[in-house]
C-alpha positions in Angstrom: 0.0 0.0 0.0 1.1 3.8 -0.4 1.0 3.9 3.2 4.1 1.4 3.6 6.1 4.5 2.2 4.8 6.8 5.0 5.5 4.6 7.5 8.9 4.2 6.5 9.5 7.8 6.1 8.4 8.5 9.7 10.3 5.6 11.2 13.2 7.3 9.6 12.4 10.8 10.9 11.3 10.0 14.3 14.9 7.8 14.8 16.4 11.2 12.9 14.9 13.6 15.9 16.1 11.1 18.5 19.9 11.5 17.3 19.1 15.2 17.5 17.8 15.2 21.2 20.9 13.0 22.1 23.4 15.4 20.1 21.6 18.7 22.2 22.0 16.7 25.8 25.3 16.6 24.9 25.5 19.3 23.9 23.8 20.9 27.5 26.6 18.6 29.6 29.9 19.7 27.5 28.6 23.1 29.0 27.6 21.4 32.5 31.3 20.2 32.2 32.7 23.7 32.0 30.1 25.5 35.3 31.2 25.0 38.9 28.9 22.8 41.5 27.3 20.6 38.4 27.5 16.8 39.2 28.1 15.5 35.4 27.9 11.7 36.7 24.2 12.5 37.5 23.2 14.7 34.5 24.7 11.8 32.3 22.4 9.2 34.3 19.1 11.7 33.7 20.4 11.8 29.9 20.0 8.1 29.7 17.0 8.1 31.3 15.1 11.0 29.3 16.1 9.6 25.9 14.9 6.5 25.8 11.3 8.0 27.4 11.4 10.1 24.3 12.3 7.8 21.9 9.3 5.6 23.3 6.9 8.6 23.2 7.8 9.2 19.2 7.2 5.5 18.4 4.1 5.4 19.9 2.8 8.3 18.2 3.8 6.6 14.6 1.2 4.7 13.0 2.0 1.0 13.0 1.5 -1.1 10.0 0.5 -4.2 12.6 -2.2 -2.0 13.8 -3.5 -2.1 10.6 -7.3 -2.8 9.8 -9.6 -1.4 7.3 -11.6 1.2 8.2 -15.7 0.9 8.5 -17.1 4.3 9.3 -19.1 2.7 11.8 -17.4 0.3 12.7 -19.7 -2.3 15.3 -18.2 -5.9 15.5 -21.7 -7.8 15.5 -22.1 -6.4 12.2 -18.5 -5.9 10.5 -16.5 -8.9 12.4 -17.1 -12.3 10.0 -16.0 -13.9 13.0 -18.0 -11.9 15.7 -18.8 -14.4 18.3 -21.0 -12.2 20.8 -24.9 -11.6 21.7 -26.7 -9.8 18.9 -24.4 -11.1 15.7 -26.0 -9.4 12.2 -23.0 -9.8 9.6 -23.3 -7.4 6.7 -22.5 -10.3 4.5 -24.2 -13.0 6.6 -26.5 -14.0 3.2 -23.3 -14.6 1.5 -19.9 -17.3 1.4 -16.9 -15.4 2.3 -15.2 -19.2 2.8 -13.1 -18.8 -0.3 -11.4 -15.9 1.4 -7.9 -17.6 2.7 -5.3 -15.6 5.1 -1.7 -16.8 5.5 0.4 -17.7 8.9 2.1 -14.6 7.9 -0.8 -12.6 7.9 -1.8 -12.1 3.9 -4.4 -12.9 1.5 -5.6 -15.4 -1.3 -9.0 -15.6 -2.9 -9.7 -18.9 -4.2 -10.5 -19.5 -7.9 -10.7 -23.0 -8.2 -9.9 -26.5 -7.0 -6.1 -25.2 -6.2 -5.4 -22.0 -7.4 -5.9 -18.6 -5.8 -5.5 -14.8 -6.6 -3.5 -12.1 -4.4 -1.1 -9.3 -4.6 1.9 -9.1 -6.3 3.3 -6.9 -3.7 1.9 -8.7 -0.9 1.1 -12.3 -1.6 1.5 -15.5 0.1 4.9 -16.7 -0.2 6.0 -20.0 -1.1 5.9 -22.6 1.6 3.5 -20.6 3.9 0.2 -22.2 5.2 -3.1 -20.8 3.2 -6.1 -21.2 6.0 -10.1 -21.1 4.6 -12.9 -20.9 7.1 -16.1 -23.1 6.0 -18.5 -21.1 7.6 -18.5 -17.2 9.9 -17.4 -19.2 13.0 -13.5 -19.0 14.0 -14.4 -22.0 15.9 -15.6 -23.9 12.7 -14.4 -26.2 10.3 -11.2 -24.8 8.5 -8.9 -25.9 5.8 -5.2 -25.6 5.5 -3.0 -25.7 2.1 0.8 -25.1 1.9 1.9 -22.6 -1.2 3.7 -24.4 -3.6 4.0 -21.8 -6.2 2.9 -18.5 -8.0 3.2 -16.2 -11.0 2.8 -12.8 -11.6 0.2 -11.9 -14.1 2.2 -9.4 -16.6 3.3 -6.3 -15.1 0.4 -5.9 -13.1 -0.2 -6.4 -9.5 -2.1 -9.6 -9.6 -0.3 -13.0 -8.5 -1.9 -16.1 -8.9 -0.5 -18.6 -6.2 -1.7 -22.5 -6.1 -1.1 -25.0 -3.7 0.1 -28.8 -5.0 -2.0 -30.0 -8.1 -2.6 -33.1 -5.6 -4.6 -31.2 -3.4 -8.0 -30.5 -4.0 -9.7 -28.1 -1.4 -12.7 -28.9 0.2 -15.7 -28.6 -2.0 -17.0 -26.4 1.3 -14.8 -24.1 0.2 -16.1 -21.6 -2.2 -14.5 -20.7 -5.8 -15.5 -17.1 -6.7 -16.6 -16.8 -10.5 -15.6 -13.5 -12.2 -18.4 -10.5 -13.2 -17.9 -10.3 -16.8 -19.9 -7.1 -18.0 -20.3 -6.5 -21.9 -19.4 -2.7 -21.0 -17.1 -0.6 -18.3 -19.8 1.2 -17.7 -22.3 -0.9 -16.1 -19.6 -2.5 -13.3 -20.2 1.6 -12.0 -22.4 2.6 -9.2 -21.9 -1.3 -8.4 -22.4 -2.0 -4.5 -19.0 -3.8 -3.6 -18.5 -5.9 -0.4 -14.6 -5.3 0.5 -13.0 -7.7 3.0 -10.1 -6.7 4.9 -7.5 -7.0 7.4 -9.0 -8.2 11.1 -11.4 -10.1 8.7 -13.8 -6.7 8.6 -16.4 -6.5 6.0 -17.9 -3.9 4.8 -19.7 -2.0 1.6 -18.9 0.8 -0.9 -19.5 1.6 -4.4 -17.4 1.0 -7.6 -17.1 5.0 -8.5 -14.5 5.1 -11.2 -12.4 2.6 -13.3 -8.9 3.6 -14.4 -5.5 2.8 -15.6 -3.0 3.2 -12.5 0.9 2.6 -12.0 2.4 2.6 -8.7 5.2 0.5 -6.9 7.1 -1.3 -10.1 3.5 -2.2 -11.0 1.0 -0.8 -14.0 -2.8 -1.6 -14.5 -6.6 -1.2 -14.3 -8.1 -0.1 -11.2 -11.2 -0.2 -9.9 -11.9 3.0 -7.4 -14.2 3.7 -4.2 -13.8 6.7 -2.3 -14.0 7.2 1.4 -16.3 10.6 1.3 -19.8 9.1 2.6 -21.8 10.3 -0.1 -22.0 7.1 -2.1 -25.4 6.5 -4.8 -26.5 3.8 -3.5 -25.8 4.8 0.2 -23.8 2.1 1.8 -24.4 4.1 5.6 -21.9 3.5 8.1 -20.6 0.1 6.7 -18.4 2.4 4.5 -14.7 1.3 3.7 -11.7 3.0 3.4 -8.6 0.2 3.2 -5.6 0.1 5.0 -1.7 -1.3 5.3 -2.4 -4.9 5.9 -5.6 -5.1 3.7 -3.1 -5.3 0.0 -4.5 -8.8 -1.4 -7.6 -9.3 -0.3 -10.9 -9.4 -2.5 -13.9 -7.0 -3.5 -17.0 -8.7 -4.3 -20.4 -7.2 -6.1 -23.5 -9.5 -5.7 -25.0 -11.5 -9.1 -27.5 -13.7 -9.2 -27.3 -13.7 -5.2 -23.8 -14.7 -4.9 -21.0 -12.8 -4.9 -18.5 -12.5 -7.8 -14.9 -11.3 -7.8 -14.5 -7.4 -8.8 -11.2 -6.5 -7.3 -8.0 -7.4 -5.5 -6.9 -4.6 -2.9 -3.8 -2.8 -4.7 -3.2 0.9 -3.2 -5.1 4.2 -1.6 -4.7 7.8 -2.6 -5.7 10.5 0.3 -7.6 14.4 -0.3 -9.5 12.9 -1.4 -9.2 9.4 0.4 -9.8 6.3 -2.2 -9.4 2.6 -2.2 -8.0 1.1 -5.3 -8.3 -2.6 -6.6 -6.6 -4.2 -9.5 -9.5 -4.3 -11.9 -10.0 -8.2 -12.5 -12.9 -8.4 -15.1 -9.8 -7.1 -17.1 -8.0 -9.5 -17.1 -10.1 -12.9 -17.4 -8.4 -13.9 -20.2 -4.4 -13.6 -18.9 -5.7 -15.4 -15.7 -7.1 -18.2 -17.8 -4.2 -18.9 -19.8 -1.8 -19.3 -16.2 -4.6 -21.7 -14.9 -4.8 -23.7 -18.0 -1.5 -24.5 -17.8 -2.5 -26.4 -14.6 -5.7 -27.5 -16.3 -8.0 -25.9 -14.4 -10.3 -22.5 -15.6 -11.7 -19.2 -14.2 -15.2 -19.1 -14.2 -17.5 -16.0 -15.1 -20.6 -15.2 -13.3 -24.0 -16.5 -14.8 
């Protein structure tokens, strides 16, 4: 995400102001040193007690990328948390299967596509050799399935990656494989209502507002845009999304035919004003379909 670079940058700055409050203390006991009656053995031990107080006091004031979550402008867990356990549970997207959604040991994301093979990130993608986990059902405490990556490909110089696990393994048929919503014009997929699944396994809604050819990060490609300016036609209310870092690689969905179909795989934001952007995948059906071939499977469109 964008915001990886801003967290960098402050880490950076924040350690830079620390080496400047350690260069003025001493600085203050050089000219200690020089003054009659100053005990410099105990202005030393308050120097190495006041830095590292400050130090701690800047960190905490960063943003942390393993605080990440997406943002819900209303956020309630009985209604946003897939895994909300609590009195009074009504899950935004409780009429729908969010099972083909997998998360990684190492905390990313793969959307399952069919019997083995999966969609993610480029920049933030299951890595080979990590464990892929799929919930059945909107209970943690449920039945779960667990594939180990095998392998992956970027798809052209976009920020897709298709990842699959070993052609041996089948996942379970509980599991769904999200179909793709082929329109015959750009056009129609706008004013879509979107359901966006995120980091802390949040869902929430927004609308497909705009779809555009984007380049960021090594990476070039159709997006597919949804502000974060609560004033969406048709309103999505308070289950409004805005992503965040942690959320790269995880799905959109619009509802066809009362199911949900892949739109978009979380690529990047852009602030004033504040936007999510996905890697457009309606786009590109046929590229996808070429990689899974090759491993004799397909991608299915929505019917």
């Amino acid at each position: 995400m964008a915001r990886e670079c801003l967290l960098h940058w402050l880490t950076i700055h924040s350690i830079g102001v620390a080496l400047k409050l350690e260069m003025y203390f001493s600085y203050l006991l050089l000219c200690a040193n020089a003054c009659d009656g100053v005990d410099i053995s105990k202005a030393r031990a308050a120097m190495r007690t006041v830095l590292p107080a400050i130090l701690t006091a800047l960190l905490l004031l960063m943003p942390s990328a393993s605080r990440g979550e997406m943002i819900v402008r209303d956020y309630y867990p009985a209604r946003h948390y897939r895994f909300y356990d609590g009195i009074g549970k009504d899950f935004v997207g409780q009429a729908y299967s969010f099972s083909g959604v997998g998360f990684s040991n190492s905390g990313r994301w793969g959307t399952l596509l069919t019997d083995n093979c999966f969609l993610s990130a480029n920049h933030r993608h299951p890595l080979v050799g990590e464990k892929l986990t799929f919930w059945s059902s909107n209970e943690l405490t449920g039945t779960s399935y667990t594939y180990t990556v095998t392998g992956g490909v970027r798809i052209a110089t976009t920020d897709l990656w298709i990842g699959w696990f070993d052609k041996k393994a089948i996942v379970d048929h509980s599991i769904e494989r999200y179909p793709v919503l082929l329109l015959p014009f750009l056009k129609r997929y706008l004013g879509l209502e979107l359901y966006n699944y995120g980091m802390r396994h949040r869902v929430g809604r927004n609308v497909l507002e705009v779809i555009a050819p984007y380049s960021y990060g090594g990476s070039t490609g159709i997006t597919a845009g949804y502000d974060y300016g609560n004033n969406d036609t048709p309103s999505v209310g308070g289950d409004e999304t805005y992503l965040q870092v942690g959320d790269s690689g995880a799905p959109s969905f619009a509802v066809f035919h009362s199911r949900l179909s892949l739109i978009g795989i979380h690529w990047s934001i852009t602030r004033n004003p504040d936007s999510s952007l996905d890697t457009f995948v309606p786009e590109y059906f046929d590229e996808i379909n070429k990689i899974l071939a090759t491993r004799g499977q397909s991608l299915r469109r929505s019917r």
